[in-house]
C-alpha positions in Angstrom: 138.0 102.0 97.1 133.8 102.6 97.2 132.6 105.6 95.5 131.5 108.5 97.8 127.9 107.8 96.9 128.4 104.3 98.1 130.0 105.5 101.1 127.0 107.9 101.8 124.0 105.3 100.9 125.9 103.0 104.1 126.1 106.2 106.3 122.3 106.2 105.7 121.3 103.3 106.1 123.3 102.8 109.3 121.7 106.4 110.8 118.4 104.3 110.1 119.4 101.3 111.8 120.4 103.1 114.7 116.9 105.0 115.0 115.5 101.5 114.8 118.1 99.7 117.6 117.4 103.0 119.7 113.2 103.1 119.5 113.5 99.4 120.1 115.7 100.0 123.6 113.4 102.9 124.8 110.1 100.6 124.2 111.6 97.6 126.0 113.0 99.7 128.6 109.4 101.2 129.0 108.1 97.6 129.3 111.1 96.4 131.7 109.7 99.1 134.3 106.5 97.3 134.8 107.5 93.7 134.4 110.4 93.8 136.8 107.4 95.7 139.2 105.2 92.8 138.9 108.1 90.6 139.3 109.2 91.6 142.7 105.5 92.5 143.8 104.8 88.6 143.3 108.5 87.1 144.8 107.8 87.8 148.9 104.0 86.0 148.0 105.6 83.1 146.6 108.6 82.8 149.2 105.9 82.6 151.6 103.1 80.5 150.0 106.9 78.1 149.8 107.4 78.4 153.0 104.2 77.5 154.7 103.3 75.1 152.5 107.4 73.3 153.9 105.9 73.8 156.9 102.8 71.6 156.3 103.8 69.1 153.8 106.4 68.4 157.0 103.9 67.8 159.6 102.2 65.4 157.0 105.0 63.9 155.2 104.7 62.0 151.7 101.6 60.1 152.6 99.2 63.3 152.3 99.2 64.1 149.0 100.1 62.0 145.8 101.9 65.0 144.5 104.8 64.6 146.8 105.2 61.0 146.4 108.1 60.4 143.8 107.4 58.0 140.8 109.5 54.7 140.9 110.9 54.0 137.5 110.4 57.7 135.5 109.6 56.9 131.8 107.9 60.2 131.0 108.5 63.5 131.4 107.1 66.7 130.8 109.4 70.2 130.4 107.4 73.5 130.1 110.1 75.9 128.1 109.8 79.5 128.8 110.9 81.7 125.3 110.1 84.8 124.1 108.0 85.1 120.8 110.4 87.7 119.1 114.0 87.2 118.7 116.6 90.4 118.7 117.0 89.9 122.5 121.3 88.5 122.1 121.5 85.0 123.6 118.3 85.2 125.5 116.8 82.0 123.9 120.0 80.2 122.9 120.8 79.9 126.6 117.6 78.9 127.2 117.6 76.3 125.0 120.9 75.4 125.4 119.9 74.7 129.3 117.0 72.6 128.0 119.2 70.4 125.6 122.1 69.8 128.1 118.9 68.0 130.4 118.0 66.3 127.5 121.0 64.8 126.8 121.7 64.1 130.0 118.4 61.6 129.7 119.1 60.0 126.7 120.8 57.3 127.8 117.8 56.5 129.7 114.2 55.2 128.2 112.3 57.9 128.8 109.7 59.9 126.6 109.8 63.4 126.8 106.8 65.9 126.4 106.6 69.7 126.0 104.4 72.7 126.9 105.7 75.9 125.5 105.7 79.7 125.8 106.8 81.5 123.3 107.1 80.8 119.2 110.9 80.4 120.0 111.1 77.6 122.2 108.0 76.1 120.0 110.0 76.3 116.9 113.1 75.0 118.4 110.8 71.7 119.9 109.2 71.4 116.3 112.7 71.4 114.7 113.6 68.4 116.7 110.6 66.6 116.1 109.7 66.2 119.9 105.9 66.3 121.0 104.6 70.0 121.9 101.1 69.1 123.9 100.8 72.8 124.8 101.4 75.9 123.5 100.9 79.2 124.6 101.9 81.9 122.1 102.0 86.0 122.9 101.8 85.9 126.5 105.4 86.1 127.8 106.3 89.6 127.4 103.2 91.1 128.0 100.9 91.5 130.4 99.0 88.6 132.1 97.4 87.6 134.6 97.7 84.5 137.4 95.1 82.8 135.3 97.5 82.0 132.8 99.4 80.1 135.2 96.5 78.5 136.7 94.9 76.7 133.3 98.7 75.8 132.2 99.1 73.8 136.0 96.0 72.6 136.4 96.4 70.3 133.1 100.3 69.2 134.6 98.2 68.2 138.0 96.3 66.3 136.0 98.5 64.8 133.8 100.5 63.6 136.7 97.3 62.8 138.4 96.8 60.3 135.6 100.5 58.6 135.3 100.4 61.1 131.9 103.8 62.5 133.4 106.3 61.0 135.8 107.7 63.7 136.8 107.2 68.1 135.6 110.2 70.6 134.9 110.0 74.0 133.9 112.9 76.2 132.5 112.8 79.6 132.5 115.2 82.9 132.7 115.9 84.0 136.6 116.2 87.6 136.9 119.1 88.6 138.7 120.3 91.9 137.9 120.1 94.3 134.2 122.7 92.4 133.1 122.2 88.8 134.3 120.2 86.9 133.8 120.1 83.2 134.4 118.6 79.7 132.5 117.3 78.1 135.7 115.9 74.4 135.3 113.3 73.6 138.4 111.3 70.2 139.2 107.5 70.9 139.2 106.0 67.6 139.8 106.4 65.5 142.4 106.9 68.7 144.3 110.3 68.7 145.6 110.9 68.9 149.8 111.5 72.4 151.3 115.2 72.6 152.4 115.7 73.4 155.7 118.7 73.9 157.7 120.3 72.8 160.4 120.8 74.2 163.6 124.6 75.6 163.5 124.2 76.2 160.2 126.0 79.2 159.1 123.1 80.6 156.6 121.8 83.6 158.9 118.5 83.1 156.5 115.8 80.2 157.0 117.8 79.0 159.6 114.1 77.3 161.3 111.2 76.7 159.8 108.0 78.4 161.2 105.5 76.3 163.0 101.7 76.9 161.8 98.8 76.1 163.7 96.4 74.4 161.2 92.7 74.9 161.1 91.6 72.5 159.7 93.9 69.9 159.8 97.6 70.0 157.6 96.4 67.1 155.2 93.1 69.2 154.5 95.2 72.4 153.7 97.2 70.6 151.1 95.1 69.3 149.5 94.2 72.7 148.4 97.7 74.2 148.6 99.8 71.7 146.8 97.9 72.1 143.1 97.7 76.1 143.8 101.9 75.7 144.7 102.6 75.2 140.7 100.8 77.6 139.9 102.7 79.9 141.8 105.7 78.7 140.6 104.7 78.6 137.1 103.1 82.4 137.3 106.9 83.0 139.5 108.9 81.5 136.5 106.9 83.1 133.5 107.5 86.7 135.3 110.9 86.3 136.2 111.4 85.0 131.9 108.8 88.3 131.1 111.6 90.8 133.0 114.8 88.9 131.8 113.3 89.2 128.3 113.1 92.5 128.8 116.4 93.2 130.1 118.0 91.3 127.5 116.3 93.2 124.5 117.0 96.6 126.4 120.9 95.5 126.3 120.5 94.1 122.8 119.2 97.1 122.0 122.3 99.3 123.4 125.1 98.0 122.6 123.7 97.5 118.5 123.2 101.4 118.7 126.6 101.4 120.1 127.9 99.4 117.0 125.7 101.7 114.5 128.2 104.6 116.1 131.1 103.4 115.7 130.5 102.3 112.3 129.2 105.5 111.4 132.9 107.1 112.5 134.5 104.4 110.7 132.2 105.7 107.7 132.9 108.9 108.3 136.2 109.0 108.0 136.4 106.4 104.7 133.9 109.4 103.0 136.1 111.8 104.5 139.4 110.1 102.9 137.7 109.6 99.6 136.4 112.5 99.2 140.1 114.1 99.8 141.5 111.9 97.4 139.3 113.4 94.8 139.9 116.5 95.5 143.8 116.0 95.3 143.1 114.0 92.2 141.2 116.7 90.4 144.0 119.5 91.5 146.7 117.5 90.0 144.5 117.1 87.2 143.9 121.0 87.2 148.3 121.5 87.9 148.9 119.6 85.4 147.1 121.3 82.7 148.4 124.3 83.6 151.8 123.0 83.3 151.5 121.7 79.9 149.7 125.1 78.7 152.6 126.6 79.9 154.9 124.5 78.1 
């Protein structure tokens, strides 16, 4: 059995953990406020900006814009990884990653090359580890504040890359926010920008049941050209917010239930101190009885 001094040196450094675990949920919940604020002022703009820009690329189809003409024979591909930079957020990255690998693997078989652009030191460090190509990295953003510029230099090299046959085709995988405690690896196709779905008429989905017709001034092959390149980076300032919340989330429930664990095992340590220190006492009294005993004899 542990000494009581042992027993007491883990009670204390336990009661620090804890103060750690628990300043570490109040600042992320602190920060989850204002991402998650950004996060759903920014998702009616992009819903939009998705469906008008359906409703254009529709009036004029593929032929408008190489950007939504699909490569024949894909050899190269280029995956922007959304991470955090700090870790103690539970299986936050490991999902991540794990969604990145199961696409990976699902490509091998092929002969294709495939490129990164990362945010975040954890999805960087993952990449590096497997020896793939990181062409981009952008370290300290996710999880802070930042702006729509961010999103804006990261796509306008992907337009250009696929502008030059660089890249075949453009993913991005990031964490969609759905709720405190979900939050979903979600893998999306960039580039050649996929068709809007629409539905049918009969459908049962009460939403986006028709698509809105636009009147175009100027015409809708002038508009896209303008709106296609500014459409990723929407959805790459969409995907890094909804990762900057989701981070948050899971670092605020990180957070919780290790403060949790820091108080139950400071009741378990409790009570061993608590027992120990009994069985000394009891100890030293039959120490103490039993002297008397043999004086008295």
């Amino acid at each position: 059995m542990a000494s009581l001094k042992d027993v007491q040196n883990k009670i204390a450094a336990v009661k620090k953990t804890k103060q750690i675990t628990k300043a570490m949920n109040m600042v992320a919940t602190s920060r989850l406020r204002g991402a998650q604020a950004n996060m759903d002022g920014f998702r009616p703009y992009a819903g939009k900006f998705s469906e008008v820009l359906g409703s254009l690329a529709q009036k004029a189809g593929e032929e408008a814009s190489p950007l939504l003409v699909p490569r024949e024979g894909v050899k190269n591909i280029h995956v922007v990884l959304c991470t955090s930079d700090r870790g103690l957020c539970g299986g936050f990255n490991v999902n991540l990653i794990e969604k990145t690998q199961t696409f990976l693997d699902e490509k091998t078989d092929e002969d294709i090359h495939v490129t990164f652009s990362c945010f975040g030191k954890k999805g960087r460090d993952w990449i590096r580890k497997n020896k793939w190509v990181v062409e981009d990295e952008y370290i300290g953003i996710v999880g802070t504040k930042f702006g729509f510029n961010v999103a804006s230099t990261a796509g306008r090299k992907l337009v250009e890359g696929y502008l030059n046959d660089s890249y075949d085709e453009v993913y991005i995988v990031y964490a969609e926010f759905i709720s405190m405690a979900r939050q979903i690896p979600t893998l999306k196709q960039l580039l050649p920008i996929p068709p809007i779905e629409t539905f049918e008429e009969g459908s049962d989905t009460e939403e986006n049941t028709f698509m809105a017709e636009h009147i175009c001034e100027p015409s809708p092959e002038a508009l896209l050209g303008e709106l296609l390149p500014k459409s990723i980076y929407v959805q790459l300032h969409s995907g890094l917010l909804e990762t900057s919340t989701s981070e948050h989330a899971a670092r605020m429930a990180a957070m919780d239930n290790a403060t949790n664990a820091c108080n139950d095992m400071i009741e378990n340590l409790t009570l061993a101190f608590n027992k120990a220190r009994q069985a000394a006492i009891t100890a030293e009294l039959m120490d103490i009885v039993g002297g008397a005993e043999a004086l008295k004899g």
